[in-house]
Steps between C-alpha positions, in 0.01 A plus 500: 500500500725675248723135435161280510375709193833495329556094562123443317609686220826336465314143550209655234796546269674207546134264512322642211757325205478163723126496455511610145733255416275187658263583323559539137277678218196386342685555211801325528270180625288511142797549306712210678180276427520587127868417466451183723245359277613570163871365598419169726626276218851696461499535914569143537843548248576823629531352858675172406772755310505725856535186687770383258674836537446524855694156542790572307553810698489286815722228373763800426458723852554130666816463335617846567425452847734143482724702356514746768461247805822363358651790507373608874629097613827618328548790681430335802708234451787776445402703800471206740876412369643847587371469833629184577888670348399801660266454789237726547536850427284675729698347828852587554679612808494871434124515461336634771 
């Protein structure tokens, strides 16, 4: 009986932020409408600049992951021509 009790308080501690959190504040929701309304002109520029921003920033992490697919193809390259100089170097005769 002694674990049950302990396992509902652990779930009560670990449930009660989760509901808390899907629900917010009456608060928050009036002050949210405020700003909303007073700002819906400078919303539509303020998301064409986050869209803008949040292109560039694609456009570079594509290239850096180019960059870095050429360097994984490279290494590849050079590994798969050591092993045909080499052979493979996992199976020799001495290896049990």
């Amino acid at each position: 009986m002694r674990p049950l009790i302990r396992s509902l308080f652990v779930l009560s501690l670990t449930a009660g932020p989760l509901a808390l959190a899907a629900s917010p504040s009456p608060g928050a929701l009036a002050t949210a409408g405020a700003v909303s309304a007073t700002s819906s002109s400078t919303s539509v520029q303020t998301r064409s600049e986050d869209a803008a921003r949040v292109d560039a920033r694609v456009r570079e992490l594509e290239a850096t992951i180019e960059g870095l697919r050429g360097e994984v193809r490279k290494i590849q390259e050079q590994d798969d021509a050591r092993m045909l100089v080499i052979g493979d170097p996992n199976v020799h005769s001495l290896w049990p």
